[in-house]
C-alpha positions as CSV (number, residue, x, y, z in Angstrom):
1,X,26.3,34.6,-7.6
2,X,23.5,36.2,-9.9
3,X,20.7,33.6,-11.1
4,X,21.8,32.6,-15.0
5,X,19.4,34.1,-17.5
6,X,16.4,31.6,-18.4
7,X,16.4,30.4,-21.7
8,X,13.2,31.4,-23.7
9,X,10.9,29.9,-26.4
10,X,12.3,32.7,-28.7
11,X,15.7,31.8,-28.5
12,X,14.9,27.6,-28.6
13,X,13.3,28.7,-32.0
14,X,16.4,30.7,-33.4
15,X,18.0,27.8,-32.8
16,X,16.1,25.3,-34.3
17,X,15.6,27.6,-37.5
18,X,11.9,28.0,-36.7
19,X,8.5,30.0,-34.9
20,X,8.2,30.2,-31.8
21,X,4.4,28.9,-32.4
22,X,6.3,25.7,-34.0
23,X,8.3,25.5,-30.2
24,X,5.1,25.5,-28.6
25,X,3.3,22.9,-30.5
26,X,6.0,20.8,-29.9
27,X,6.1,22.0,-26.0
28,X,2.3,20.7,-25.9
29,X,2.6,17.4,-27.1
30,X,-0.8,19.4,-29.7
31,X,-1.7,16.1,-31.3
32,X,-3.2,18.2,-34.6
33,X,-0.3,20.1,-35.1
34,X,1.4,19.2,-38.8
35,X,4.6,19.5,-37.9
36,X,7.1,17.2,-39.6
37,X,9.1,14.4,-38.0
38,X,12.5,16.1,-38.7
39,X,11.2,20.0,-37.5
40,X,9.8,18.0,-34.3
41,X,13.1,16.3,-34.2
42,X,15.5,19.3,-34.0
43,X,13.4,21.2,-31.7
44,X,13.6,18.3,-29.2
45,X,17.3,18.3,-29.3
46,X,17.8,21.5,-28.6
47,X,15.0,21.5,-25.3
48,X,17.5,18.3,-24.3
49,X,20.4,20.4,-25.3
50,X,19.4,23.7,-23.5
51,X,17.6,21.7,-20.6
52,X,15.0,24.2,-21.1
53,X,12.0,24.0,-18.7
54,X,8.2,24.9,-19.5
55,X,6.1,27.1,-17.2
56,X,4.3,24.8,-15.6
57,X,1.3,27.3,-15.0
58,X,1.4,28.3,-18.5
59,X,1.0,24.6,-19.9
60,X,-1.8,23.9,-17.4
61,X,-3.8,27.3,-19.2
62,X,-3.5,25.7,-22.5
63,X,-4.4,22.1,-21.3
64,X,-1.4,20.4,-21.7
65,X,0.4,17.8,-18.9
66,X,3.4,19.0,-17.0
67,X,4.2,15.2,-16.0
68,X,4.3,16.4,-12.5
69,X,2.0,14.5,-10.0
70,X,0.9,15.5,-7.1
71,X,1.3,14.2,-3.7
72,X,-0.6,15.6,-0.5
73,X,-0.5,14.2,2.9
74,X,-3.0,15.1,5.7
75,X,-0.6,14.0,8.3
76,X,2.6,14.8,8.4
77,X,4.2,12.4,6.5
78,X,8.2,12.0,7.6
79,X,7.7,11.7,11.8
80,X,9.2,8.2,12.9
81,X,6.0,7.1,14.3
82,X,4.4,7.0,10.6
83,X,7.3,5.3,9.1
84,X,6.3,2.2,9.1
85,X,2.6,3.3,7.1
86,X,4.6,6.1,4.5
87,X,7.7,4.6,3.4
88,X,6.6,1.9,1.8
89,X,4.0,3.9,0.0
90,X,6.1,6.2,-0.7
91,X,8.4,3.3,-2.2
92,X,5.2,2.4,-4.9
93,X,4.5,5.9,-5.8
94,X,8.0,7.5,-6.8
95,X,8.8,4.0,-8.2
96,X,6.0,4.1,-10.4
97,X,6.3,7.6,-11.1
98,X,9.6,6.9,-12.3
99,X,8.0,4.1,-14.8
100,X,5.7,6.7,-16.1
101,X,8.6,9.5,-16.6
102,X,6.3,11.9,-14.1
103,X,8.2,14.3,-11.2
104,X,6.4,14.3,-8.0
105,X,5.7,17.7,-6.0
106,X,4.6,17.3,-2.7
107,X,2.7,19.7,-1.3
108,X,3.7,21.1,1.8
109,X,2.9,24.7,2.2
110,X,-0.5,24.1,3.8
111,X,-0.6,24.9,7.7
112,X,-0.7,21.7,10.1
113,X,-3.4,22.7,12.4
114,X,-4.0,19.6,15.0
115,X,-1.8,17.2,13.7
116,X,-3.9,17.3,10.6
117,X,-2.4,19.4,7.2
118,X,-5.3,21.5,5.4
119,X,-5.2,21.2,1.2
120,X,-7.0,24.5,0.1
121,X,-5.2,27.5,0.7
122,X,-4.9,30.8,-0.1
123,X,-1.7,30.0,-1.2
124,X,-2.3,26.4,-2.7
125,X,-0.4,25.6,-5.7
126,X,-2.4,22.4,-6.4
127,X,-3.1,23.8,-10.2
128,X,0.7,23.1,-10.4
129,X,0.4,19.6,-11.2
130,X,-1.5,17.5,-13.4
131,X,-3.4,15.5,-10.8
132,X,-2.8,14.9,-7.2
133,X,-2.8,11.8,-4.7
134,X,-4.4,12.1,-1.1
135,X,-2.8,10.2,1.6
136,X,-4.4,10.0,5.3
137,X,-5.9,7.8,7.4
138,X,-8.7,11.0,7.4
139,X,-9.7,13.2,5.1
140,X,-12.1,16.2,5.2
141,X,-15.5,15.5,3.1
142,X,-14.9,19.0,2.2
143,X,-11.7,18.7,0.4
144,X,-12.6,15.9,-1.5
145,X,-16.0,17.2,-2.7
146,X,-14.2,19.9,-3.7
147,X,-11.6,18.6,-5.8
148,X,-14.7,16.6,-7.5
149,X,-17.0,20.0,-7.7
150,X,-13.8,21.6,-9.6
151,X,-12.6,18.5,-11.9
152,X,-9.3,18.4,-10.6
153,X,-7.6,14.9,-11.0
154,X,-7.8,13.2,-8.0
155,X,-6.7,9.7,-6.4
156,X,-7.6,9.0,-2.8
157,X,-5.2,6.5,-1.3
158,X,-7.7,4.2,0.7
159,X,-10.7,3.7,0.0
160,X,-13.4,6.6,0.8
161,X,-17.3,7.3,1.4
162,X,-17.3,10.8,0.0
163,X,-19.1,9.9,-3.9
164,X,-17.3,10.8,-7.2
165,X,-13.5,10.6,-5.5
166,X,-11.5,8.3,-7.4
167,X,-10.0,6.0,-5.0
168,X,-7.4,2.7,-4.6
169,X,-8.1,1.0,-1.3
170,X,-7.0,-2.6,0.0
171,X,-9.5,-5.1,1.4
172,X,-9.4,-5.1,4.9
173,X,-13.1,-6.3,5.3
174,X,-12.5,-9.7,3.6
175,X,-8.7,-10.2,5.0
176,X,-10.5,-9.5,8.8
177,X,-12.8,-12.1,8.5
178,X,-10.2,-14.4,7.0
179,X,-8.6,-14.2,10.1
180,X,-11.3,-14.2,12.6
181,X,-12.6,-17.4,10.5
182,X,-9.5,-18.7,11.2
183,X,-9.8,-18.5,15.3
184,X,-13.8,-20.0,14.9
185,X,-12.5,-22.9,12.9
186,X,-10.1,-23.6,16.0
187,X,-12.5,-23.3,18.3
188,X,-12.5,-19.8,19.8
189,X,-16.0,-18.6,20.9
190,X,-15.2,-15.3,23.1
191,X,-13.3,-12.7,21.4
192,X,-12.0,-9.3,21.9
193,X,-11.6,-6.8,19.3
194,X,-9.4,-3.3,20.9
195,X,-10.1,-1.1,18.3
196,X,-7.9,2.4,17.4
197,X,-10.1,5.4,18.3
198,X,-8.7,7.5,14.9
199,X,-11.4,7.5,12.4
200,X,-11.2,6.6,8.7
201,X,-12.7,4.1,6.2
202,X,-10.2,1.7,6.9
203,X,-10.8,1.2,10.5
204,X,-15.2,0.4,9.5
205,X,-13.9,-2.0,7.3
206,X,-11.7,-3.9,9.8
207,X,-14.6,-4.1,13.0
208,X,-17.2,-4.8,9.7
209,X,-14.8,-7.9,8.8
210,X,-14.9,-8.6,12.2
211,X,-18.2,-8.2,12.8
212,X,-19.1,-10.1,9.8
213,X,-17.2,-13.4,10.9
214,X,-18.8,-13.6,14.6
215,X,-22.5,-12.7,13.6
216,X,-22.4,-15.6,10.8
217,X,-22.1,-18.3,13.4
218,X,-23.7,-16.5,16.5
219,X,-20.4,-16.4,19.4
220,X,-19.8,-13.5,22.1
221,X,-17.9,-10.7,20.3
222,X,-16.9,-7.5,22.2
223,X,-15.6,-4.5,21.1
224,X,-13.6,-1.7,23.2
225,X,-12.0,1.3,21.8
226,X,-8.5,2.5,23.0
227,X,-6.1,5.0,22.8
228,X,-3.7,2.2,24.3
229,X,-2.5,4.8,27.4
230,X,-4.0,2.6,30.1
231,X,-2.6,-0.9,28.9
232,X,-4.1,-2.7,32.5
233,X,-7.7,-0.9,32.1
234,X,-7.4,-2.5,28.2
235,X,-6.1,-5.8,29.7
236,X,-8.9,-6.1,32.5
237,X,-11.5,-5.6,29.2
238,X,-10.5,-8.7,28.2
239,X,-12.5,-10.8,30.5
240,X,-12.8,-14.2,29.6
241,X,-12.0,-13.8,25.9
242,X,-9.8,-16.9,24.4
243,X,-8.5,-14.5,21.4
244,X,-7.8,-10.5,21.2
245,X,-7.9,-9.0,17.9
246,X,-5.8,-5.8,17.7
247,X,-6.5,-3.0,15.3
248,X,-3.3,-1.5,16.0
249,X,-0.2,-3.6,15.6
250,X,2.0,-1.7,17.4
251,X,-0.5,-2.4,20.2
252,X,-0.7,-6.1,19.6
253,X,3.8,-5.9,19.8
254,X,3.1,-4.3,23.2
255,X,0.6,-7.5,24.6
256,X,2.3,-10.0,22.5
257,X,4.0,-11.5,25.6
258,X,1.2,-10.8,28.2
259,X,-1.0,-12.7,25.8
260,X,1.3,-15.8,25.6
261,X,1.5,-15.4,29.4
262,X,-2.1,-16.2,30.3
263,X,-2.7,-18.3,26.9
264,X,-4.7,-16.2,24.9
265,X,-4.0,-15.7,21.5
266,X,-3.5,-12.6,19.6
267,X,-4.2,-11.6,16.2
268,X,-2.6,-8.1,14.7
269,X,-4.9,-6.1,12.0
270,X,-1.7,-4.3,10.5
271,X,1.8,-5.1,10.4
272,X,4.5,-3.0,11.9
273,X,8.2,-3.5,12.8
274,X,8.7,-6.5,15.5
275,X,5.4,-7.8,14.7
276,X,7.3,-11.0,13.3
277,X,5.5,-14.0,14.3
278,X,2.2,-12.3,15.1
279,X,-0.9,-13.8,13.2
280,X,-1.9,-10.9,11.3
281,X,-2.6,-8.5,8.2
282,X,0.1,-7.9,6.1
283,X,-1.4,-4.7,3.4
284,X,0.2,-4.4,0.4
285,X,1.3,-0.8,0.5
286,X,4.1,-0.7,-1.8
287,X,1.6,-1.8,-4.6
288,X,-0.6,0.3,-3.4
289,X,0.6,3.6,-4.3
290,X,2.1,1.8,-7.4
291,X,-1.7,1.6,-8.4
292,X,-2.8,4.5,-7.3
293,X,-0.3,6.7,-9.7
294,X,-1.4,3.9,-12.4
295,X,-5.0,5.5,-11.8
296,X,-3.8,8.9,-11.9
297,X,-1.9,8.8,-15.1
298,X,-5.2,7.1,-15.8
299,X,-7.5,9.6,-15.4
300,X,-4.9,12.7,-16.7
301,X,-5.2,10.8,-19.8
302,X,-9.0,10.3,-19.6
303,X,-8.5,6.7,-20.8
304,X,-9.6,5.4,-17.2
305,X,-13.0,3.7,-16.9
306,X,-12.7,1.9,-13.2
307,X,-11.7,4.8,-10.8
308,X,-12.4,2.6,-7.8
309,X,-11.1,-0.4,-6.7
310,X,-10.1,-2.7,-3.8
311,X,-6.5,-4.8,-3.6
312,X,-6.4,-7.9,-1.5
313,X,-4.5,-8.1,1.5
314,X,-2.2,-10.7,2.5
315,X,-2.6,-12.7,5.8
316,X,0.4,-14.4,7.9
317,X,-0.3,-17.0,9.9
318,X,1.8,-16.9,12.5
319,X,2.5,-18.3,16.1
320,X,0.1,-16.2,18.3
321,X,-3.1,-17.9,16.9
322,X,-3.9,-21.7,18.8
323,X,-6.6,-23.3,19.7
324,X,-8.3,-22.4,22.9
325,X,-6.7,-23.8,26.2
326,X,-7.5,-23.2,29.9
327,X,-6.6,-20.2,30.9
328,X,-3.0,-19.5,32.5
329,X,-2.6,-17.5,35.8
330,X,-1.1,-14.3,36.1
């Protein structure tokens, strides 16, 4: 079936009964434009009527919003191994989108070289939408000096070192230490932190919450980084230790019943399916894209004056954090 014929500014302004200059003041929200309430009126009904569309390139040339955000993920964003980190961020974002009357385009044309998705292009159609938000536990100081060099709106989901990139992070460096506080006050003296090898801000702020709670009262904290493929080599790491903290919480599922075995108690720095009763971090991701398009919207309407911020995390104290006993055999 041939494509039907797409409806013009020409003929939206034959049938309103006016310019076509009129149809694209109205088109561009122009703020100075005199047009009266009733001319504005009509030509709104018929854009409802004819379900007309704008060019989205051509609004962005004459510096109006298309109401289409951006979303760009580094890694791929709909494997079942990332479920657990996406979909609830996904949930904040399209919900709040929705609030805001804004379409999302994700961005998806970029080559995946590495497990890691590349923003710019020859082909990028970033300029497509208004602003755009960055998700990845990584992203490439290049990208993001970039998108500040060239002024396009930009909101990093997590917080990030790279200066001048608007960003909405959670806590993890005061949530850590909440935790690890929580093992001193009980008595712990000899912890274990396994750490996840993938680098990102979020994983300094963890081992700095962590590091922050053991140097204030002077105890025997280790640290050991792990891809988690040689669970006994990981195990025998942990020494005499009384508590293990987990940066990975799929990791700390995985030891959960080890650690009970040999009473050691385990603390999780993330939350992930079956991680139910686990002492542990619990961020707030659904809000956190909420805020993040908040900050967006924010800054595509230059009436933002905080483009960085911080939300708190939740902590769950569950059943995996006791006081120290004598260690279990094997």
């Amino acid at each position: 079936m041939p494509r039907p014929p797409r409806i013009t500014q020409h003929e939206i302004a034959a049938r309103a009964g006016v310019s076509q200059s009129t149809v694209s003041l109205v088109l561009n929200g122009t703020p100075t434009a005199r047009i009266g309430e009733e001319t504005r009126r009509r030509v709104q009904q018929v854009l409802e009527e004819t379900e007309y569309t704008a060019d989205p390139a051509a609004r962005r040339l004459v510096g109006a919003d298309n109401k289409i955000l951006g979303v760009f993920t580094y890694e791929p964003a709909f494997p079942t191994e990332h479920v657990d980190f996406y979909t609830p961020l996904l949930r904040g974002i399209e919900s709040e989108a929705e609030q805001v009357g804004a379409d999302l385009l994700m961005f998806t044309s970029g080559p995946v070289r590495e497990g890691v998705r590349t923003l710019f292009t020859g082909k990028s159609r970033l300029r497509l939408s208004d602003g755009v938000l960055l998700l990845g536990r990584s992203m490439p100081d290049g990208d993001l000096e970039r998108l500040v060099r060239d002024g396009h709106p930009a909101v990093a989901v997590g917080r990030r070192d790279v200066p001048g990139i608007p960003y909405v992070g959670i806590d993890y460096v005061n949530a850590t230490r909440a935790l690890v506080e929580q093992a001193l006050a009980l008595g712990h003296r000899d912890l274990l932190l396994l750490r996840d090898p993938k680098p990102g801000e979020a994983g300094e702020d963890r081992a700095k919450g962590f590091a922050q709670a053991t140097d204030a009262v002077g105890v025997q904290a280790r640290v050991r980084t792990t891809q988690g493929e040689d669970p006994a080599a990981d195990w025998a790491a942990v020494g005499s230790a009384t508590v293990v903290v987990v940066e990975d919480p799929v990791r700390a599922v995985a030891l959960r019943e080890r650690a009970a075995s040999q009473g050691i108690s385990l603390i999780a720095l993330g939350d992930t399916p079956g991680a139910d009763g686990i002492t542990r971090l619990v961020p707030p991701r659904t809000e956190l894209g909420r805020q993040c398009v908040r900050v967006l919207t924010d800054l595509i309407d230059d009436s933002l004056n905080q483009t960085r911020s911080l939300i708190a995390c939740a902590t769950v104290s569950g059943t995996t954090l006791t006081a120290p006993e004598e260690r279990l055999s094997d």
